[in-house]
C-alpha atoms as one frame of an Amber mdcrd trajectory, in Angstrom:
protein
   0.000   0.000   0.000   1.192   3.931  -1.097   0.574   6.817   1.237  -0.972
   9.516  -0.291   1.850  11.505  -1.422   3.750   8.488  -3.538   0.397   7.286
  -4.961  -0.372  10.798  -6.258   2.704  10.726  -8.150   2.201   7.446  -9.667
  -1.270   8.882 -10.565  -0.186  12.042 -12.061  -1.999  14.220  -9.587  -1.201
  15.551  -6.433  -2.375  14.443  -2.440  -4.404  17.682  -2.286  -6.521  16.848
  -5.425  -6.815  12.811  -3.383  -7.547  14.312  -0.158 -10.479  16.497  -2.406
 -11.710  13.694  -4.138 -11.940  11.316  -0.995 -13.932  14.327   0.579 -16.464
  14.124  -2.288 -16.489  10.451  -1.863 -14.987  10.439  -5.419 -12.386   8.725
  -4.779 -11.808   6.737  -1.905  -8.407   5.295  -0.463  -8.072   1.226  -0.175
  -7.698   1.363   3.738  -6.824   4.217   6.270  -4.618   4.064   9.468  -7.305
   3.872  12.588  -4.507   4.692  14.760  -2.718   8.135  12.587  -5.495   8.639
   9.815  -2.817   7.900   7.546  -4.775   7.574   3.867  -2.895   4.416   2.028
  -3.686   3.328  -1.728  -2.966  -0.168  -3.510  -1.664   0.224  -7.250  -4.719
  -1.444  -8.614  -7.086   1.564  -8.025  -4.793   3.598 -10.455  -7.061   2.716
 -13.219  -9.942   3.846 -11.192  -8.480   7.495 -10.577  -6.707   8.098 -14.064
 -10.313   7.838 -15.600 -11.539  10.199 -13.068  -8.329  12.559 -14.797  -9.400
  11.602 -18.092 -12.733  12.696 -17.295 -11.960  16.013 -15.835  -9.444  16.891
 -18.745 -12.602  16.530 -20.920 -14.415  19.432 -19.053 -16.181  16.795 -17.125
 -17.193  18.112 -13.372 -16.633  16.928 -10.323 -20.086  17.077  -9.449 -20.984
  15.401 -12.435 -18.481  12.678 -12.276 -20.184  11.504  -8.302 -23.369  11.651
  -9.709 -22.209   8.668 -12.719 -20.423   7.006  -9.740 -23.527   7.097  -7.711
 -26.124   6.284 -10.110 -23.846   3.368 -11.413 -23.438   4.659 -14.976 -20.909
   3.595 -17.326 -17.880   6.083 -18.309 -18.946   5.026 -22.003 -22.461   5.877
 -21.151 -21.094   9.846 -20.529 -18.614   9.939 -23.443 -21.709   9.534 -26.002
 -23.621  12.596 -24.256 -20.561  14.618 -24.899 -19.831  13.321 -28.265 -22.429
  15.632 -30.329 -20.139  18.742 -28.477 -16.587  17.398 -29.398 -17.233  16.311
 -32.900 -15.705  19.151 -34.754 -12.675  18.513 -32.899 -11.947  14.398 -33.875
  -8.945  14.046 -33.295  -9.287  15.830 -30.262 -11.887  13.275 -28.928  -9.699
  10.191 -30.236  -7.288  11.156 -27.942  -9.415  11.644 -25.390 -11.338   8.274
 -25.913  -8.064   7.047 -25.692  -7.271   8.498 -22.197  -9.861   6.931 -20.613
  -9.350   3.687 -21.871 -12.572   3.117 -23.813 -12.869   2.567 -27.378 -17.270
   2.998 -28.391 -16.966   1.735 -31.966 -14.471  -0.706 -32.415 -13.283  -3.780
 -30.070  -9.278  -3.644 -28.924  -8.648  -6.825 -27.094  -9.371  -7.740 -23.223
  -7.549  -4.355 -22.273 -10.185  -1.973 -20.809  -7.987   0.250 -18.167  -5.370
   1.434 -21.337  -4.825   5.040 -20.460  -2.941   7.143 -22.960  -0.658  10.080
 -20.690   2.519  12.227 -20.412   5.243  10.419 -19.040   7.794  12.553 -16.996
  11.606  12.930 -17.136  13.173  11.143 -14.830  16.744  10.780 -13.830  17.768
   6.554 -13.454  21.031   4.223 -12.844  20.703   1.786 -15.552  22.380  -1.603
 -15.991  22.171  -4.206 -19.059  20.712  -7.356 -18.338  23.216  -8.833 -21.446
  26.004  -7.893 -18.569  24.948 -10.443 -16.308  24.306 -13.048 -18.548  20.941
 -12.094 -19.148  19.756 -12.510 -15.686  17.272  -9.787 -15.200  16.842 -10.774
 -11.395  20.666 -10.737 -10.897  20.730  -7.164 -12.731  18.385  -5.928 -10.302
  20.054  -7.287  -7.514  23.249  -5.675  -8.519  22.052  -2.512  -9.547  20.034
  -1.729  -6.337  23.133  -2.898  -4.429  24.898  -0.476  -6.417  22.500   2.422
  -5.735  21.652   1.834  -2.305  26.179   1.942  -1.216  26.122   4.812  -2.708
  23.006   6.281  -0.876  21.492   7.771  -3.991  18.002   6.139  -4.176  14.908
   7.922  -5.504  11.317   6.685  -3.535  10.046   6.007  -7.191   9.270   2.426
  -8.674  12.460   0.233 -10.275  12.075  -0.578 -14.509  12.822  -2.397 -17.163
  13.355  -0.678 -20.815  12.719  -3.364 -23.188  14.793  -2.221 -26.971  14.002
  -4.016 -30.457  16.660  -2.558 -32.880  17.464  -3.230 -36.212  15.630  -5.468
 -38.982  15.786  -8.346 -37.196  14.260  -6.830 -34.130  17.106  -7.830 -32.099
  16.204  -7.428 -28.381  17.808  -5.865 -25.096  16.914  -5.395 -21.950  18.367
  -2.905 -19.662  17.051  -2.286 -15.958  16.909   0.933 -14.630  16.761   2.330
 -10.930  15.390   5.949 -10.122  18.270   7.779  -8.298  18.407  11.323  -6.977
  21.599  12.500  -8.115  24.405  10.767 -10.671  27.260   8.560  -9.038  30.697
   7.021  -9.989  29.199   3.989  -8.684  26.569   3.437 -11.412  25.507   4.872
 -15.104  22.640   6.976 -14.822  21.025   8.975 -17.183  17.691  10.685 -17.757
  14.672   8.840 -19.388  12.821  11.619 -21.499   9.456  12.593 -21.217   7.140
  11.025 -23.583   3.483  10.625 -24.354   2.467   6.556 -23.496  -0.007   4.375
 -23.719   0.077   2.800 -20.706  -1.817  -1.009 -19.053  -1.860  -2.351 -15.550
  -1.261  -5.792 -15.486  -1.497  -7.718 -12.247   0.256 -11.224 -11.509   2.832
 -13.120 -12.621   5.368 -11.718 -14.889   4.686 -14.800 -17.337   1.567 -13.337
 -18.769   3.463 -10.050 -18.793   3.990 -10.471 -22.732  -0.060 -11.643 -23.254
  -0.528  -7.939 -21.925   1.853  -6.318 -24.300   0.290  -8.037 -27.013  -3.531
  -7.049 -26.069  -2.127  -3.048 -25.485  -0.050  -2.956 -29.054  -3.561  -4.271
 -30.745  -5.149  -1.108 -28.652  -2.496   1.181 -29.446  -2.690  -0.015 -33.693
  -6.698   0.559 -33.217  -6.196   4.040 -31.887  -4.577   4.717 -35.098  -1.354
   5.206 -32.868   2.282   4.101 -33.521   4.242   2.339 -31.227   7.679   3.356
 -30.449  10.826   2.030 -28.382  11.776   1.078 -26.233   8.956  -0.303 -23.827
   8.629   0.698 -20.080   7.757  -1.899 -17.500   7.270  -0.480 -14.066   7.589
  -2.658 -11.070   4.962  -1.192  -9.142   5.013  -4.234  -6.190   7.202  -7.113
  -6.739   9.506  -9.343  -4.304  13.221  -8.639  -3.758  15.537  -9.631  -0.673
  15.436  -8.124   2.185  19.038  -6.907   2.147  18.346  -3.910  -0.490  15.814
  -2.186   2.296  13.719  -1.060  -0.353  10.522   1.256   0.328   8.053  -1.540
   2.257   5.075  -0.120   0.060   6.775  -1.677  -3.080   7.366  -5.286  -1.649
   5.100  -8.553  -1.526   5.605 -12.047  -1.480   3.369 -14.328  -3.688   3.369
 -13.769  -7.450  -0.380 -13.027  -7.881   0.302 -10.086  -6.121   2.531  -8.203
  -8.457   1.534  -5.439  -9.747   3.394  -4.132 -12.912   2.512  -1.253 -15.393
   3.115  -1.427 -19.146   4.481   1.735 -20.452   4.128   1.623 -24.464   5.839
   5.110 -25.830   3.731   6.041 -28.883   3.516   8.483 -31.369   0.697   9.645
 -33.682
């Protein structure tokens, strides 16, 4: 579970705008503290609140977003009532379609939480899994051992940039830490902001590449191109207890992963 604060950048919002929407009974948080009142969030309502974005970047309000919560109405049901206002502007309301993860006249696959979104810069110590042997778990290891000597870890979630290059598609895999400041100790450099269409896939990593699969079909229906390399996000995975990574990132049993899918894409 994410306090407020680290879930609200994971969101793309703020805690002020959660603490407002859990007010409204908008939004609500997945449990709170008896004891401090502390609000804490699981990864798996990010879906739920990047719609509630979507929505509200379409000129949607507040008020007007509880009442389709309350009444039980479906976030396709409101995009057709505002569909006679946008359609001058189609490409306009692709996008936005997009955002929210709903496509009303053609099918895309099982995928129905795809939100499209600005990614952020971010500054990261990287480290090829080809280095190790191709031991992705081992690179991890190693590069959080790396990053945590040299005291210079971000409170963000660890990645994996997945590159296909050349005709054959050959593929790499580096992993990539957030850090707060460069260090001899590691490479680091800064992953660029981008525009993504982004999934939330939950369990094992073994039906990690069924997900990719269902969110490029949703990204070639958009009429958007994909573009490398991927983003995967390790938003709660296992690691050993040594690293003393953030507690909110770490579980034990597979089906309790929670990963996000971060497709770059370009129009």
């Amino acid at each position: 579970m994410f306090r407020i604060a680290s879930f609200a950048a994971l969101g793309g919002t703020s805690a002020k705008v959660l603490r407002d929407y859990d007010r409204r009974r908008l939004f609500r948080p997945g449990w709170v503290d008896p004891q401090t009142g502390y609000r804490l969030y699981s990864p798996v309502q990010l879906p739920e609140l990047r719609r509630i974005l979507a929505l509200r970047d379409m000129g949607v309000s507040l008020d007007a977003i509880a009442d389709v919560i309350a009444q039980g109405e479906s976030l396709a049901d409101v995009l057709r009532q505002r569909r006679g206002a946008l359609e001058a502007a189609r490409r306009e309301i692709d996008r936005r379609l997009a955002a929210v993860g709903i496509e009303l006249d053609r099918g895309t696959g099982d995928l129905s939480d795809v939100v499209l979104r600005e990614l952020r810069p971010q500054l990261v110590a990287t480290l090829g899994v080809e280095s190790v042997v191709g031991d992705i778990e081992r690179a991890f290891y190693e590069l959080e051992l790396r990053v945590r000597d040299a005291g210079a870890r971000a409170s963000r979630p660890p990645g994996a940039l997945h590159h296909h290059r050349g005709a054959k598609r050959r593929a790499s895999v580096e992993v990539f830490v957030p850090v707060r400041r460069p260090d001899p100790a590691f490479d680091a450099r800064q992953l660029p902001a981008c525009r993504a269409a982004t999934a939330i896939h939950r369990g094992s990593y073994a039906t990690l590449v069924t997900t990719h699969r269902e969110l490029l079909g949703w990204i070639r229906a958009a009429g958007l191109k994909p573009l490398d390399p991927l983003r995967v996000i390790y938003l709660q995975f296992g690691a050993e207890s040594d690293l003393r990574l953030p507690a909110e990132y770490l579980v034990r049993a597979d089906e309790d992963y929670v990963t996000e899918l971060q497709q770059p894409v370009d129009s």
